[in-house]
C-alpha positions as CSV (number, residue, x, y, z in Angstrom):
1,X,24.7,57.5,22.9
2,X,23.8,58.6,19.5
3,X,21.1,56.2,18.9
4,X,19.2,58.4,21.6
5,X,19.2,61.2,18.4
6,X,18.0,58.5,15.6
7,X,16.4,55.8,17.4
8,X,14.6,57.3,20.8
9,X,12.0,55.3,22.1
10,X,11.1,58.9,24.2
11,X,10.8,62.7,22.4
12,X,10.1,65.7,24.8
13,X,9.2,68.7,23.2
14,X,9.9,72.3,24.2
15,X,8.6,74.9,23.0
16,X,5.2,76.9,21.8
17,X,2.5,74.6,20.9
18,X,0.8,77.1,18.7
19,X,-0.5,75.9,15.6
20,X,1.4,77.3,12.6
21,X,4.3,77.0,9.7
22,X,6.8,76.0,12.6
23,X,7.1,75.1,16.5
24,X,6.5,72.3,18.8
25,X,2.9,72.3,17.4
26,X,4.4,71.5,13.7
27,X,7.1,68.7,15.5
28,X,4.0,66.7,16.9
29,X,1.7,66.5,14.2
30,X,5.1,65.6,11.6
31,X,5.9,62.9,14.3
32,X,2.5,61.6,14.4
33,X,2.1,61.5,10.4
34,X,5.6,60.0,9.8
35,X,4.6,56.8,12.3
36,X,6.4,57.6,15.3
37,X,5.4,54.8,17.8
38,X,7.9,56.1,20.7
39,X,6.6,58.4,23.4
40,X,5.8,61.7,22.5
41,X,5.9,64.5,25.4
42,X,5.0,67.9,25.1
43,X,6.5,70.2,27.7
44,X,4.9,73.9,27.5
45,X,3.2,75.3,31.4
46,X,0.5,76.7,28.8
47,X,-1.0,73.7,27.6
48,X,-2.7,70.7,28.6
49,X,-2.8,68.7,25.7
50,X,-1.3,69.1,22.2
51,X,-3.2,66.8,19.1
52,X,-4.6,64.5,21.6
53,X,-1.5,64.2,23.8
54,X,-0.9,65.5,27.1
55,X,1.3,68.1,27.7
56,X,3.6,68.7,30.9
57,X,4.8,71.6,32.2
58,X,8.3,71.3,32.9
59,X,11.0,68.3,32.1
60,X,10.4,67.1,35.4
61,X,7.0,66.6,35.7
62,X,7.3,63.6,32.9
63,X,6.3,60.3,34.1
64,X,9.5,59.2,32.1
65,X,12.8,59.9,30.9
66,X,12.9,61.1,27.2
67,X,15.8,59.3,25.3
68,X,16.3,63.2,23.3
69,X,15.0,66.7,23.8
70,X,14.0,69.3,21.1
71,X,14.2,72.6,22.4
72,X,12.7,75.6,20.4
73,X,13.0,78.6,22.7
74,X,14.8,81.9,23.4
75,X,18.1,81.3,23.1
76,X,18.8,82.9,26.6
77,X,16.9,80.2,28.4
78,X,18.5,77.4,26.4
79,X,20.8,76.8,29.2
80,X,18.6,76.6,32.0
81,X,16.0,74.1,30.2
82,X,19.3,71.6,29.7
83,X,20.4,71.6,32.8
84,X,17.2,70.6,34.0
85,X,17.4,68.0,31.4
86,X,20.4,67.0,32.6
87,X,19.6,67.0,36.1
88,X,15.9,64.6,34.8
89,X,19.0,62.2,32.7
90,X,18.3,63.3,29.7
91,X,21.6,62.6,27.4
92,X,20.8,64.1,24.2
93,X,19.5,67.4,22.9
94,X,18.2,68.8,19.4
95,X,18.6,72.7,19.9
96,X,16.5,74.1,17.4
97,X,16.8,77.7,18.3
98,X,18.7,79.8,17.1
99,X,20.8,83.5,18.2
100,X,23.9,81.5,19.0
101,X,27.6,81.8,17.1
102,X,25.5,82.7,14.2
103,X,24.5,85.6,15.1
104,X,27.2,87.9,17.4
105,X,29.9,87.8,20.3
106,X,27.0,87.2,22.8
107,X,25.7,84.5,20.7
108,X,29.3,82.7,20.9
109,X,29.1,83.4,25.1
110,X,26.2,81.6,24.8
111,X,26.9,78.8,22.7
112,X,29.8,78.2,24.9
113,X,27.3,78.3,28.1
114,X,25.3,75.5,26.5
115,X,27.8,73.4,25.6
116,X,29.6,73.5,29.2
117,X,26.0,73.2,31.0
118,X,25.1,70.1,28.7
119,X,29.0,68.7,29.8
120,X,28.6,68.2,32.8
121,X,25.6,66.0,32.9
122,X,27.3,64.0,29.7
123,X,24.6,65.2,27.6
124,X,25.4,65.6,24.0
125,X,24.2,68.4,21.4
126,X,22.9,68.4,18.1
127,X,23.0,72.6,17.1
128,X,21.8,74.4,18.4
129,X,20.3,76.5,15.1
130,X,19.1,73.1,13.8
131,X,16.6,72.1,11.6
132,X,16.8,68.4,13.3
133,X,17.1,64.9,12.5
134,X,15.4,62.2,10.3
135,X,15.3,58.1,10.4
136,X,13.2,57.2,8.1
137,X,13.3,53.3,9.4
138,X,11.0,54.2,12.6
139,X,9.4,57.2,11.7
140,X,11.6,59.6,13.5
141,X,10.9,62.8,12.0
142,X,9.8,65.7,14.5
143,X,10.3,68.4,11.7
144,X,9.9,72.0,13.0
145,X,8.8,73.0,9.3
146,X,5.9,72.3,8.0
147,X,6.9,70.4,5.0
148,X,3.3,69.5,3.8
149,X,4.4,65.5,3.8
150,X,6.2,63.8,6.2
151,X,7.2,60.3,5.2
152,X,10.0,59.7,3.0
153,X,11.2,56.9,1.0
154,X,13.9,54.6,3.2
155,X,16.6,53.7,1.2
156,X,20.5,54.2,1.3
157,X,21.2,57.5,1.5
158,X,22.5,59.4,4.3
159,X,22.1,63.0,4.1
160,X,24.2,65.2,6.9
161,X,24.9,68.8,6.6
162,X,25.4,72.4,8.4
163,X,22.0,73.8,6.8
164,X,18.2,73.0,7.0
165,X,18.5,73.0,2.9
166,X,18.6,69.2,3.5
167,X,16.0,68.7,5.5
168,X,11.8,67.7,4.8
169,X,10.6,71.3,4.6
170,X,13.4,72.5,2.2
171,X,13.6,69.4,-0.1
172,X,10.6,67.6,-2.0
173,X,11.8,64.1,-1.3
174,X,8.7,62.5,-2.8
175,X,9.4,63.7,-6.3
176,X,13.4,63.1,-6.3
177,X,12.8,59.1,-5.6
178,X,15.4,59.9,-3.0
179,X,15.8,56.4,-0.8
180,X,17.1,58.3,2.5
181,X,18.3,56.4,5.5
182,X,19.0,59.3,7.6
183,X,18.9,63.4,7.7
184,X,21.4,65.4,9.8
185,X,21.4,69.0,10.4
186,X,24.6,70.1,12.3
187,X,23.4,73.5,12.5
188,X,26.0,75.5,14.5
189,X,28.2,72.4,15.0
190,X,28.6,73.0,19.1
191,X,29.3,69.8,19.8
192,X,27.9,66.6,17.7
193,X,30.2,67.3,14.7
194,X,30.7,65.6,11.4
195,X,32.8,62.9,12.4
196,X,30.5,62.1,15.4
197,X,27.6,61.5,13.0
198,X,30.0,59.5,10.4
199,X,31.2,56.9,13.1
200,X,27.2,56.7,14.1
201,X,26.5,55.7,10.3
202,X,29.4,53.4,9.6
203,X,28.0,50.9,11.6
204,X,24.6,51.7,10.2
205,X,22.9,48.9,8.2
206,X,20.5,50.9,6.6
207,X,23.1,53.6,4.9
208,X,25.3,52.5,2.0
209,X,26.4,56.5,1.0
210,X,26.6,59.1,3.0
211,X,26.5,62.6,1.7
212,X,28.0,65.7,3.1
213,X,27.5,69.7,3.0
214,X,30.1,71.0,5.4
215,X,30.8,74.8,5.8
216,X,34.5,73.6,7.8
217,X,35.7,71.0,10.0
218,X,36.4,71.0,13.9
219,X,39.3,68.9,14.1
220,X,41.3,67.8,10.7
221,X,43.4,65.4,12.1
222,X,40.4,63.2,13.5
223,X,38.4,64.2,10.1
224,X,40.9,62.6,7.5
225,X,41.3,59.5,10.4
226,X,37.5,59.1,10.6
227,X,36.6,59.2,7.3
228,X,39.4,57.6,5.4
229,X,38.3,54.2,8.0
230,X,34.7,54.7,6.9
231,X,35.5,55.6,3.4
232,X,36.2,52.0,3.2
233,X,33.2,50.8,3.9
234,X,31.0,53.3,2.3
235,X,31.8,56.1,0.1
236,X,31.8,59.5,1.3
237,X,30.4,62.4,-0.9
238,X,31.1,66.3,0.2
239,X,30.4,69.8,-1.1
240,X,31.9,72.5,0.9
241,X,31.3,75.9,-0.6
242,X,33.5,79.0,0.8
243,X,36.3,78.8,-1.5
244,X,36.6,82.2,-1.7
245,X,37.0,84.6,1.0
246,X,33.9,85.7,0.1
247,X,31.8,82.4,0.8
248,X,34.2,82.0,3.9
249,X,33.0,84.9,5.5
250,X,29.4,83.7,4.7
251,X,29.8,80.6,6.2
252,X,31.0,82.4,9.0
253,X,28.0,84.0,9.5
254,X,25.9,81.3,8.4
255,X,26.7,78.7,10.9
256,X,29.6,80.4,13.2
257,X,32.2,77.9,11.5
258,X,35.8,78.8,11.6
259,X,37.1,79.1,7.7
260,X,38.8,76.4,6.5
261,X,41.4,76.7,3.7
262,X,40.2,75.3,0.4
263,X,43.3,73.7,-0.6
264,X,43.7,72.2,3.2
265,X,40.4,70.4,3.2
266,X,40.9,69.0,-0.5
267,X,44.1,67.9,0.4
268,X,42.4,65.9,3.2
269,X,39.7,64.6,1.6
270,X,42.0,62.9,-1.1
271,X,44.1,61.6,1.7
272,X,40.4,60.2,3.3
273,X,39.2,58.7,0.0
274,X,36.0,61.5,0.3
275,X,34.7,62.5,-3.4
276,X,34.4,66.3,-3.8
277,X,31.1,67.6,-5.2
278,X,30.5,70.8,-6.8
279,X,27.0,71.8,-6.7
280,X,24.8,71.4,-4.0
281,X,21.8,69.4,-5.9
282,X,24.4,66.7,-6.5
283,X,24.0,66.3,-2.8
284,X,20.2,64.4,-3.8
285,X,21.5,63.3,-7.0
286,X,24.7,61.4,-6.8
287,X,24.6,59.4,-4.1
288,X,21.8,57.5,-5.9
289,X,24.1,55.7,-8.5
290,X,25.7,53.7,-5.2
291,X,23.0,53.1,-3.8
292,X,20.5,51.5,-6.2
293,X,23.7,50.1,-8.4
294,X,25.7,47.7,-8.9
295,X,29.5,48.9,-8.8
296,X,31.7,48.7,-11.8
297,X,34.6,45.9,-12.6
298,X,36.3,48.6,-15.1
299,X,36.1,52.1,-16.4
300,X,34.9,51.1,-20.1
301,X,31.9,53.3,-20.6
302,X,29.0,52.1,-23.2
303,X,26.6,54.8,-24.4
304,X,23.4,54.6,-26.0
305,X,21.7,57.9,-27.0
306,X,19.3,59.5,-29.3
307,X,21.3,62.5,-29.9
308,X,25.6,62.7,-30.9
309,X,25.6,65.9,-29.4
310,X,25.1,64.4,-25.7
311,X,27.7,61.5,-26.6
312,X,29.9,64.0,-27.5
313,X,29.5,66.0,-23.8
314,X,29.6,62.7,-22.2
315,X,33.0,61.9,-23.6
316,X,34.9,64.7,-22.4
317,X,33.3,64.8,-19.4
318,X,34.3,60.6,-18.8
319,X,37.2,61.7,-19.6
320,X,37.6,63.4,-16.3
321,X,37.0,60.6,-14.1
322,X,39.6,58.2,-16.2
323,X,36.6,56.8,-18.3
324,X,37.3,55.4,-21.6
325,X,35.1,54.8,-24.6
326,X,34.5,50.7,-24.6
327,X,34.2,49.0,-27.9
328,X,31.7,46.5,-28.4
329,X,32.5,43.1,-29.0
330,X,32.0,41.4,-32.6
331,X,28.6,39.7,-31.3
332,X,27.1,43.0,-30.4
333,X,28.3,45.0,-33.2
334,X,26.6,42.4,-35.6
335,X,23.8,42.8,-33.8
336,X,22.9,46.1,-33.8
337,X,24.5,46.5,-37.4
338,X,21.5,44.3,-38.4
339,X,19.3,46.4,-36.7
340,X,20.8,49.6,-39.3
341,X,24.3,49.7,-40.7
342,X,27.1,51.5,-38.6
343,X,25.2,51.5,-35.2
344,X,27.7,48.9,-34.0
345,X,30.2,51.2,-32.3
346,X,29.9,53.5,-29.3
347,X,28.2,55.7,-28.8
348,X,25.1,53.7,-30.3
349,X,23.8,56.6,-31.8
350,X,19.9,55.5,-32.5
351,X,19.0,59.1,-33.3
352,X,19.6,58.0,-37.4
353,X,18.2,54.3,-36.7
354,X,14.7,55.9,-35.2
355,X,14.0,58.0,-38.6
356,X,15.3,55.2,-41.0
357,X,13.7,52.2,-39.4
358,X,9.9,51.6,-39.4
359,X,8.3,50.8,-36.0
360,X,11.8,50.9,-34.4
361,X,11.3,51.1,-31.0
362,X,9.6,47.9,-30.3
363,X,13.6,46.7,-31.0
364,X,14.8,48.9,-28.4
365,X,15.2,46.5,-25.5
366,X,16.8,44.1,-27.6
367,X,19.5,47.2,-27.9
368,X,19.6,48.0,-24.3
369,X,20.0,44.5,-23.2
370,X,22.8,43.7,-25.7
371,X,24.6,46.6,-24.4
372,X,23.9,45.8,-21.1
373,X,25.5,42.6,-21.6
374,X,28.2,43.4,-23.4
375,X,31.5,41.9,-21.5
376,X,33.5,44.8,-22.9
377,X,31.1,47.5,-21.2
378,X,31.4,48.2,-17.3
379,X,29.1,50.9,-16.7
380,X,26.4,52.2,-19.3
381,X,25.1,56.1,-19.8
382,X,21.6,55.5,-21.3
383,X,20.1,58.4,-22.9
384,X,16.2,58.6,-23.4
385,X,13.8,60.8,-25.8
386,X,10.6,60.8,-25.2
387,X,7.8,61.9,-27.9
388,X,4.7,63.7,-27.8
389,X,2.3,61.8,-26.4
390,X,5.2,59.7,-24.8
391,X,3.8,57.1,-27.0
392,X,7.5,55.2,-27.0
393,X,7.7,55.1,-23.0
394,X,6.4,51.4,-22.8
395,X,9.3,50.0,-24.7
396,X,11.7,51.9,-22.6
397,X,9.9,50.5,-19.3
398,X,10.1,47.1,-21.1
399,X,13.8,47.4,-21.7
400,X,14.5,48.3,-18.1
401,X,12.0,45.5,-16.3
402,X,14.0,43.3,-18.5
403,X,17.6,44.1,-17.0
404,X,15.8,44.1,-13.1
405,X,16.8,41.2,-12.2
406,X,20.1,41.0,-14.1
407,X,22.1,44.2,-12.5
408,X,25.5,43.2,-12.7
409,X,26.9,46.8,-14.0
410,X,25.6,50.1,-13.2
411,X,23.1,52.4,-15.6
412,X,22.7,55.9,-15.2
413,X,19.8,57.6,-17.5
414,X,19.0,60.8,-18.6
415,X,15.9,61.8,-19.9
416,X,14.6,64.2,-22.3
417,X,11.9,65.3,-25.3
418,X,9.1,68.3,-25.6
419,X,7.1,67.6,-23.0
420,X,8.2,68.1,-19.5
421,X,5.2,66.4,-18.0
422,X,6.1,62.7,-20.2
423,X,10.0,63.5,-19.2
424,X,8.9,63.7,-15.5
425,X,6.3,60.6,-15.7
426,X,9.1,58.2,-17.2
427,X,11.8,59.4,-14.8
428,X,9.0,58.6,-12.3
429,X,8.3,55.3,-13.7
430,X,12.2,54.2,-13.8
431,X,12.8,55.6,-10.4
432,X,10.4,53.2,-9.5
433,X,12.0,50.4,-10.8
434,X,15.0,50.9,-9.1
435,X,17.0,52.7,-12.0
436,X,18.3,56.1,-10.4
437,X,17.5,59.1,-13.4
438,X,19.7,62.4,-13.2
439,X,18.7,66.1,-14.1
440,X,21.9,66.6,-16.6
441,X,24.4,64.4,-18.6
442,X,27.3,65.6,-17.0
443,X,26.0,64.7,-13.8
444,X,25.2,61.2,-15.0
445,X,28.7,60.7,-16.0
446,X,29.6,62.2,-12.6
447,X,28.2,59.5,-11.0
448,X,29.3,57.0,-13.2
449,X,33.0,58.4,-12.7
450,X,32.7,58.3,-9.0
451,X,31.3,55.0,-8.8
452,X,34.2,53.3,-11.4
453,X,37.1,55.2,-8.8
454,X,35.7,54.0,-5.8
455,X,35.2,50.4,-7.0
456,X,38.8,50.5,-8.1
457,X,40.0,51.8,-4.6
């Protein structure tokens, strides 16, 4: 059933064709850029043909049987197009529009119309109030936005949430290096729910994380059973604002969810083995450390910075996560000692050893790979400066091609100097290597802490 929402062989489309920002119009042309090679049908009595394609106008006029639906029309008639669907064996349905439990009491009569109409003909909803779906391994993206781009990286990274903020026209994907495997809006959460979508993706090869943005939760008791089996097999990252009653309400009106008591849903997602996130960029952010790294064998933590004020941040913050300072062993401590007296302890503190040393940073990834191989260090914050001119980059791109093929312990890097344009290029570069780069320290050490507990699970 729920490949028929991320791996259709057949799309119909219904809606207004009209060329613009958003609509049906906007869903072909991302479908055709992204590489879609399924069938692509346009349904509209208005149109003949839509970017080369020919349009129908009605579900039964098709000359087959699409595998999923996206429907963008008045909400009102939302129920009449799926039973039509239903009636053609159509099983699964993208409801895009919105004026549903979002909006007011006649929104929830109608919500409930839908879902009973789409029940009896077994056909299942994602939404409605849905900014869709996303697989990047076949080029599924019928986007309603216009994002401007429409393929995405494939990687790891499963994205699922009840908000369009996820989603190609909301998020520049091409400039986070952001692997994504798949993208999930829930929307209003009729019927597909969040523990429909995490039993699709535990058996999905393509996702090793899955990250979460959840406004509440249908059913608790199949929530903290569902997850706490998949947390096992792949960890499970949520941020679920509305801890006050303030943001409860707003959810409410966001999305039509019913609120769910803070302390309730953290209790179950420590019973589940699910990692709580605060902010909602860590959604991009954190999954990356699990899935371009290797995972920990032990909470000793090696730094290696340019600054003490950053080591200092990222020992209190380690300390959060049960991360302790590691101490290097007498091999490595004479070797950087060499290098300049007293930078054989942690943090490696190379701030002093850049000013005192001449042409110092051709030495650097002899540093970073004794660190890196350190048998008393089991996961490594690396902290970067870049110059003016970013005349030091190279040797920091040397140092990490050198450790490419030797990842046996994850590396999380933060980036920083006077230029944001040689910042940006040398996250760019390392990104591109493979080595996931994050916006702040403390969410570096985040995703090093999160990455230690789960090994240790």
């Amino acid at each position: 059933m729920f490949a028929d929402f991320f791996e259709p062989r057949c799309i119909g489309i219904i809606g207004s064709f009209r060329e613009g920002f958003f609509g049906g119009y906007t869903v072909v042309k991302s479908l055709l850029n992204a590489g879609y090679k399924g069938e692509i049908y346009p349904v509209n009595p208005g149109y003949e043909a839509v970017l080369g394609l020919k349009a129908y106008p009605s579900i039964k006029d098709l000359p087959g049987r699409p595998d999923v639906v996206l429907i963008m029309i008045n909400a009102r008639s939302v129920g009449h197009v799926l039973q039509e669907c239903g009636s053609r064996g159509v099983r699964a349905a993208i409801v895009v529009a919105d004026g549903f439990a979002e909006r007011n009491q006649d929104g929830v009569r109608l919500q409930k119309e839908i879902v009973a109409r789409a029940g009896k003909n077994g056909m299942r909803i994602v939404g409605p109030n849905t900014a869709g779906i996303v697989n990047t391994e076949n080029g599924f993206n019928p986007c309603p936005y216009d994002a401007g781009y429409y393929r995405l990286k494939r990687g790891g990274v499963a994205i699922c949430s009840q908000t369009g903020m996820i989603n190609p026209q909301a998020v520049p994907f091409p400039d986070l290096h952001l692997g994504i495997s798949k993208i999930c809006d829930l929307g209003n959460k009729c019927d597909v729910d969040e523990c429909d979508i995490l039993e699709y993706l535990e058996s999905d090869a393509a996702t090793k994380v899955i990250s979460l943005y959840l406004e509440g939760i249908k059913d608790g008791q199949r929530f903290l059973k569902t997850a706490r089996r998949v947390a096992r097999k792949k960890p499970i990252l949520v941020h679920k604002p509305g801890k006050t009653r303030a943001g409860a309400r707003a959810s409410s009106s966001h999305t039509g969810s019913l609120a769910l008591d803070d302390r309730l849903f953290d209790g179950l997602s420590r019973q589940a083995g699910v990692f709580r996130l605060d902010r909602f960029h860590e959604l991009f952010e954190v999954p990356k450390i699990f899935s371009s790294q290797p995972p920990a064998r032990g909470n000793r933590l090696g730094i290696i910075t340019f600054t003490g004020a950053v080591g200092v941040i990222a020992l209190d913050e380690g300390a959060k996560y049960g991360l302790t300072l590691a101490r290097l062993s007498p091999k490595t401590q004479a070797l950087l000692d060499n290098i300049f007296p007293g930078t054989g302890k942690v943090p490696v503190d190379l701030g002093p050893v850049m000013a005192a040393v001449k042409d110092f940073f051709p030495l650097y990834p002899k540093v970073l790979g004794a660190v890196m191989a350190d048998e008393n260090v089991h996961a490594l914050f690396n902290i970067l400066w870049i110059g003016v001119g970013a005349e030091n980059a190279g040797y920091f791109l040397e140092a990490y091609k050198a450790l490419k093929g030797k990842r046996e312990k994850p590396i999380a890097t933060w980036v920083y100097g006077p230029e944001k344009s040689s910042t940006r290029a040398l996250e760019r570069d390392l990104e591109d290597l493979g080595f996931p780069v994050f916006s702040e320290p403390e969410t570096c050490i985040k995703a090093l802490g999160l990455s230690v507990q789960y090994a240790s699970d």
